[in-house]
N, C-alpha and C positions, 0 to 999 in steps of 0.2 A: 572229600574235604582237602587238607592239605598232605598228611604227612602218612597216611597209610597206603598208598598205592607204592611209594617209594621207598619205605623204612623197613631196616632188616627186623626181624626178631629176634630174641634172644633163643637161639633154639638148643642151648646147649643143656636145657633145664626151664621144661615146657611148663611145670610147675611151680617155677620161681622158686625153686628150693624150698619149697616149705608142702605139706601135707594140703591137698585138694580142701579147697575151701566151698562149701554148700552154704547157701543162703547168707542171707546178709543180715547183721548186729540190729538185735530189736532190744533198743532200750537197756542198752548193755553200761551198766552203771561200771569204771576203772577205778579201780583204788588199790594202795600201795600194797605189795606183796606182806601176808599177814596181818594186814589190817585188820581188826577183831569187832570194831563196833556198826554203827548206820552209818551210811553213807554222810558226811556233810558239803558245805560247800566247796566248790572248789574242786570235789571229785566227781570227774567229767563223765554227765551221761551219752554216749554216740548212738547215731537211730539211722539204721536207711530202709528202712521197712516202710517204703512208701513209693510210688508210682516215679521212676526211672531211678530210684535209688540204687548204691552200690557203694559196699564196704563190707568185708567179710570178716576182718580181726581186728586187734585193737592188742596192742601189749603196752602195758607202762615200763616205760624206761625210769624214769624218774617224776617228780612233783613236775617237771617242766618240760618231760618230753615221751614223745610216744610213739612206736613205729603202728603205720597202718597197713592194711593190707588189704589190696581191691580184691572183691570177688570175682574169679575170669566168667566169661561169658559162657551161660547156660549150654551146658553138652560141648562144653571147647575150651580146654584151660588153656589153649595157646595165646589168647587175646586177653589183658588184662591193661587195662588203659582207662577207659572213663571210669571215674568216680563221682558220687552225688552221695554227700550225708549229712544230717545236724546235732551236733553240740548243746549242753544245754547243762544246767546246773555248775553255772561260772562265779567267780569270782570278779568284784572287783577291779582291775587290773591285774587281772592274773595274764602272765606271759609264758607262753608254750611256745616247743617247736614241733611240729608234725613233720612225720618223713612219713612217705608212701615209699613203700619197701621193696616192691613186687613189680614192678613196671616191665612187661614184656616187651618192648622198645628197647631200643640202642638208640639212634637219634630221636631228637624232641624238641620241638621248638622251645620249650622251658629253656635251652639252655642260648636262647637267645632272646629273651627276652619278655617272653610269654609268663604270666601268673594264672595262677586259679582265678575262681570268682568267689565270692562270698554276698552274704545278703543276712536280714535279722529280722528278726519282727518288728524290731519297731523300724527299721530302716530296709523297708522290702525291695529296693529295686537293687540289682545285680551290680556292684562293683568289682573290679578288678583291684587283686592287690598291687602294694609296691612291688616294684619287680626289682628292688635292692632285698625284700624279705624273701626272694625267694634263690633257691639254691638246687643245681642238677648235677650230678657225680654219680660217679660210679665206686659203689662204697663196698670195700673189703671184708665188713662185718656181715653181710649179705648175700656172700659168696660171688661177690663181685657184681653184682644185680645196682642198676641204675636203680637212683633213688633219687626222688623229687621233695625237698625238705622246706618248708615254710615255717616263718616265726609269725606269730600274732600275738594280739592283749586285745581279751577281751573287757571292755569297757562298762557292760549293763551287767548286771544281775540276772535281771529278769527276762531277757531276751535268747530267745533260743536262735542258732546260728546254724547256716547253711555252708556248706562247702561244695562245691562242686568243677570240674574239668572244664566246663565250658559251659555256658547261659544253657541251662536246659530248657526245652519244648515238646511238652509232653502231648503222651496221647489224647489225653482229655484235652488238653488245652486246645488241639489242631479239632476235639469234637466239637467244641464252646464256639470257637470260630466259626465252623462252618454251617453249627446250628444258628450261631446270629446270620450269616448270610442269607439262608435260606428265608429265615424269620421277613427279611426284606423285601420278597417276593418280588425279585428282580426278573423282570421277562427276557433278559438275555445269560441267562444264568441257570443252571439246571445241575441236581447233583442227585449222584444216583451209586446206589452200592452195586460196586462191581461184583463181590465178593467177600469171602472171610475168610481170617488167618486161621491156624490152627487153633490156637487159642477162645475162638470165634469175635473178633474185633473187627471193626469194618474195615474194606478197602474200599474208600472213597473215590470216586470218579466226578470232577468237574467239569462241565462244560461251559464257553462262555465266548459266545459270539450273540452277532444279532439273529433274531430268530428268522426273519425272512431270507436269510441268509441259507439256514441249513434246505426250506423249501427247493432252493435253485437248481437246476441242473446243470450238468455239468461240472467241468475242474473246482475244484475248494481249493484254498490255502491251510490246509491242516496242520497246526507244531503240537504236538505230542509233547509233554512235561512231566516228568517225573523225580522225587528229591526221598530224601531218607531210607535207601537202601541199607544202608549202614548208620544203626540207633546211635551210636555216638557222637554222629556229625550231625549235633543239634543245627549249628549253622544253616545247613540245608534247608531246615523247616522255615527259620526268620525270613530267609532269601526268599523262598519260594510262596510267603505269606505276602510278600510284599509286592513278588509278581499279580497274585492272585489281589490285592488290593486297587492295584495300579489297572487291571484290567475291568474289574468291575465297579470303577469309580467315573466320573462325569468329563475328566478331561478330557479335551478335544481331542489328544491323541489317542486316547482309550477308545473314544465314539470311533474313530475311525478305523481301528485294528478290527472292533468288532465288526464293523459294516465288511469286510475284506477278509480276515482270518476267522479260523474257527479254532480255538484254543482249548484241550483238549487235558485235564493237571490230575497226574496221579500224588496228591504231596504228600502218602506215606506209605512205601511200600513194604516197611518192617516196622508192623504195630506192634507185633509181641517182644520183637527186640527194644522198639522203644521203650514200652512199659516196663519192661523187665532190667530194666538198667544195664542191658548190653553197651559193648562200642562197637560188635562188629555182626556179630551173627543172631540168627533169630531162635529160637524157643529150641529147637533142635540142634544148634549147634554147627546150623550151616550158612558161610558164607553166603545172600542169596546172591552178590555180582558176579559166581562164579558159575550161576545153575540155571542160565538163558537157554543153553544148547536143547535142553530137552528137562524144563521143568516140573517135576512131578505133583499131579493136582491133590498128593495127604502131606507130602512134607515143603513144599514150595508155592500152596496154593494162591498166593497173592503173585506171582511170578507167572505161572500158569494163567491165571484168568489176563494179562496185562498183555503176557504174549498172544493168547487168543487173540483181545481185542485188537492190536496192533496187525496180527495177520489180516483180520476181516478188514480190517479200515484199507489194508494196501491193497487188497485184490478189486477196491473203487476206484475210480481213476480221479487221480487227484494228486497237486504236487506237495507233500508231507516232509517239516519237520522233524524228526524224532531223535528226542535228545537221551543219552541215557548214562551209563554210567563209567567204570574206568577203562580200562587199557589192556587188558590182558584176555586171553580164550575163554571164552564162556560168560562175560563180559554183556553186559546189555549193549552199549556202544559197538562193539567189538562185531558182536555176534549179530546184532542187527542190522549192522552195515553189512552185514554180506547176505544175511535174508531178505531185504529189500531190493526195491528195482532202483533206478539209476537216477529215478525223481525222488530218493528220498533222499533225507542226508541226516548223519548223528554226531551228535555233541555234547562234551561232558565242559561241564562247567566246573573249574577247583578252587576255591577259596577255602583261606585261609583261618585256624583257629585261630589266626590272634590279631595281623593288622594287616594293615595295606597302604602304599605310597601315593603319594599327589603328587602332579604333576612337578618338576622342578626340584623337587625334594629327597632328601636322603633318611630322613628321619620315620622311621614307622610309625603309623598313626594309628593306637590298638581298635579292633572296630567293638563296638557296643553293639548292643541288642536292636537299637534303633540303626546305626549302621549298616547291619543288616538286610534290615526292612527294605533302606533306600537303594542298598545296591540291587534288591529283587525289582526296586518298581523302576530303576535306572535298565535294569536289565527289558525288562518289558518295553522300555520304549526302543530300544532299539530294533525291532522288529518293521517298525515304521523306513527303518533305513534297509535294513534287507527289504523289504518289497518295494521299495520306492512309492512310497506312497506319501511323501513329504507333501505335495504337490496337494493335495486333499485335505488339508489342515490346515483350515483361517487362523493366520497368523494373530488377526485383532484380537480373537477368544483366549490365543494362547500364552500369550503376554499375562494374561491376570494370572495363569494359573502354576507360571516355573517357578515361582518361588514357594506355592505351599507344595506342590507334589516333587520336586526335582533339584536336591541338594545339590548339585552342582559340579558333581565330580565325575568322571565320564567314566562307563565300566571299564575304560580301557586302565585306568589306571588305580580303581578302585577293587582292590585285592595282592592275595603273596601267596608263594607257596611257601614251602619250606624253610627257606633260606634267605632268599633276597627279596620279596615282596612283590613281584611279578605276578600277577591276575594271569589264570592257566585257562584256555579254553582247547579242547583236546577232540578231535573230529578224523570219521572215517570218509570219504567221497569228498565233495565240496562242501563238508558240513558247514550249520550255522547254528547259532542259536543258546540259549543255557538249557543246562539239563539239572539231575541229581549234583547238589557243591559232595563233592570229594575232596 
């Protein structure tokens, strides 16, 4: 995504200075020190005991404030970053300030500009707070530990609230998906379990060209895709959802990738990270972008089965695609560029948790969930332009169809890293293509 390939840790105090935290707040009602009766209003219940959740303490400061504290990622307190939890037994207009205490990060987009997200029952789709409520420092009560502090008022009563790091995409939800695909019984379309995590959760394998296609002999156009190596970069999954839409939808540009490419989408290569409310590593407590070199088939099994597949795919002769993940040894990108031959090429795609720039402008534009989507099915067409295959696509058909599938913003400019809102595309050989967002 954007900001973990680049950002230091805090490694002077792997534990955020506080005593290792296991498991995450189930229904942990906070009330004031010595409080002697039930619980009433207004005293805040927090819950992340649910599918990608993450929250591990909760201490009352006062009636109006409260430090949090993420839980680091299973088997590795170095990583404590995403958070997902909800609120619930409100007041009112009751106004809080939440500080997240614990952040193993030094820089952070937060401190340009970036907010959480929030959402409610009665108002379920994902907003972004004002980014005037929110606040990033490095605070001295903390032992100097970056802290990310937001004010809210909540509004309903009745409404239980969400908090979360960035729009999550859970594992269920990428099942729900791909069980309506299948449901469609699309004949250019095929999905098949490659394998299982530790945890036993599928790793899904999509395929999606035209079928007379795989028949042919001779060279294929093969791009290899893969996204969610690292669970906290929800991002990856909307992106890569949207590739995945854009491909197996009716546009003239889609009919024609499929007739010519054979598209090949790993879209989550860390299920148990994801379930598990990690940001970086999987159920064990390991990095998997760093365990390509020689991935072991009891603790890297979805790495293992993905490098199998990619070995068997290259010893066909065919010219491949294959995109994968960051920059460093051991590296899918990294490492794959040098165990391939000289027809293949790899590329990691980086966007941004939080916005991206249009053409002419200065101003960052935060991206949404739908945002997302379109930079995945933006990214999909451009494959049309790496093969030159423009030439193949009735222009009459495709007139009807830029305005519902093709927001209008070109991948070139739709994305940021870190800092300045520049879309990263990162390649070993002549690479092309998106891969896993980093």
């Amino acid at each position: 995504m954007e900001e973990n390939s680049r950002e230091h840790l805090d490694t002077d105090n792997e534990a955020g200075g506080e005593e290792a935290l296991v498991g995450n707040v189930n229904k942990l009602t906070v009330t004031p020190p010595g409080y002697p009766g039930p619980p009433r209003k207004g005293h805040l219940i927090f819950d992340a005991c649910f599918e990608s959740g993450n929250l591990g303490r909760v201490d009352y400061i006062s009636e109006f404030e409260f430090d949090l504290f993420i839980r680091p990622d299973t088997c590795n307190p170095r990583f404590r970053v995403w958070f997902n939890f909800t609120v619930e037994n409100v007041r009112e207009t009751q106004r809080v300030i939440f500080n997240i205490v614990n952040f193993s990060k030094t820089k952070s987009l937060y401190r340009d500009g970036m907010s959480p997200v929030v959402k409610s029952t009665s108002r379920p789709k994902w907003q972004r707070l004002p980014a005037k409520n929110v606040y990033y420092y490095r605070c001295p009560d903390h032992r100097r530990n970056y802290v990310m502090s937001f004010a809210f008022c909540f509004d309903r009563e009745d409404d239980v609230y969400q908090f979360a790091y960035c729009y999550p995409y859970t594992y269920s939800r990428l099942q729900h998906y791909l069980a309506s695909l299948e449901h469609r019984n699309l004949d250019y379309l095929r999905r098949e379990q490659l394998g299982l995590s530790v945890q036993q959760r599928r790793l899904d394998l999509l395929t999606i060209t035209n079928p007379a296609h795989l028949n042919q002999e001779g060279e294929k156009r093969v791009v290899f895709l893969t996204a969610r190596v690292h669970p906290g970069e929800s991002p990856a999954s909307f992106i890569c959802h949207g590739v995945i839409d854009f491909l197996v939808s009716q546009h003239p540009i889609a009919q024609v990738l499929r007739d010519h490419v054979v598209f090949k989408i790993v879209p989550m290569l860390n299920p148990d990270g994801v379930y598990l409310g990690n940001y970086r590593c999987s159920l064990m407590g390991f990095d998997l972008n760093r365990h390509w070199q020689d991935p072991s088939p009891w603790a890297h099994p979805t790495l293992h089965a993905v490098k199998q597949l990619i070995v068997q795919m290259n010893q066909d002769p065919s010219s491949t695609s294959f995109n994968r993940d960051l920059v460093k040894a051991g590296t899918g990108r990294r490492f794959l560029g040098g165990l391939l031959d000289d027809t293949s090429y790899c590329y990691t795609l980086e966007v941004s948790f939080y916005s991206y720039l249009t053409a002419g402008s200065t101003s960052p534009v935060p991206y949404t969930e739908d945002g997302y989507t379109k930079l995945g099915r933006n990214v999909a067409r451009t494959f049309l332009d790496y093969y030159k295959l423009n030439n193949l696509v009735d222009e009459a058909k495709l007139t009807g169809h830029v305005h519902s599938t093709f927001d209008g913003t070109s991948t070139s400019h739709q994305g940021n890293n870190t800092r300045n809102g520049k879309n990263q595309v990162k390649g070993d050989k002549k690479a092309m293509g998106p891969g896993n967002t980093e």
